[in-house]
N, C-alpha and C positions, 0 to 999 in steps of 0.2 A: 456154601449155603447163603454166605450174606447178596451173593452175587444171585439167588434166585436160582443155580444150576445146582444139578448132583454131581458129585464125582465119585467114582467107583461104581460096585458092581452093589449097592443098598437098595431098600425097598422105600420107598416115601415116608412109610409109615417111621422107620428107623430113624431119617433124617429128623422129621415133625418132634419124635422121644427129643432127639437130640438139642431140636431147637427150645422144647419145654425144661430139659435139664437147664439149659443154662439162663432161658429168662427166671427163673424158680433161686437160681444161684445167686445171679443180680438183685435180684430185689432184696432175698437175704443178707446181704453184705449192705447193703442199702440200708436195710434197717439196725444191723449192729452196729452200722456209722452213728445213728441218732441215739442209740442208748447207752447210755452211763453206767463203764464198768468198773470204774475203782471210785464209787461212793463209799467213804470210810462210813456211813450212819447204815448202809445194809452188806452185814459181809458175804451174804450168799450172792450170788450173779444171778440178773434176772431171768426170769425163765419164757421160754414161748408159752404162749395162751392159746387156746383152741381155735379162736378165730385166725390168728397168722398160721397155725398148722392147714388147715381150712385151705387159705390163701396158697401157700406152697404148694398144697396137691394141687390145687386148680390149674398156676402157672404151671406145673409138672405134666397135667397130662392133657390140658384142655388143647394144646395145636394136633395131636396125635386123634385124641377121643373125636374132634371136630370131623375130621373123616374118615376116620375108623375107630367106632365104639365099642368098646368095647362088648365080647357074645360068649355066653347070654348073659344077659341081664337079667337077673333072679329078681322074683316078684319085691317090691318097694324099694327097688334100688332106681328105678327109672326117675324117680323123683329128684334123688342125687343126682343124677348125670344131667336133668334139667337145671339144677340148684349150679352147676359147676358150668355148664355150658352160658347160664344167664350171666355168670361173673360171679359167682358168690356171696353175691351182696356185702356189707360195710365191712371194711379188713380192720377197722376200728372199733366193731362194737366189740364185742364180750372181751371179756378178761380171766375166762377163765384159765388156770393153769395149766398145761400137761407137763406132765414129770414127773 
């Protein structure tokens, strides 16, 4: 895959999943690098906020959704898949929690 070729008997589309799984994987590892987990002032560990969840689906299925999007597409979802294909906008604004 880095080389640009398939190898085996996979569909594009498999490979593209594959290559989202792991830019998705990188950049989270990438971000737990910059955050601070044994701050004795909060004993819980921080948590993902909406917008880096956001971020994760995008790197996860935007190389796959780019050429194959996924069908159908139920009414107000086409909006999504515009929002995720644009880049998602700021992976820095909100802070809300999930968990």
């Amino acid at each position: 895959m880095e080389q640009g070729r398939a190898v085996g008997n996979k569909e594009l589309r498999e490979y593209l999943e594959i290559e989202g799984y792991a830019d998705a994987a990188n950049w989270v590892y990438a971000q737990a690098i910059r955050r601070t987990w044994d701050d004795p002032s909060n004993p819980t560990p921080p948590r993902i906020n909406l917008t880096e969840l956001r971020e994760i689906h995008r790197r996860t299925v935007a190389p796959a959704w780019s050429l194959f999007p996924p069908d159908p597409i139920l009414p107000g979802e086409g909006a999504q898949l515009a929002l995720l294909e644009s880049g998602g906008g700021d992976v820095e604004g909100q802070a809300r929690e999930v968990g």
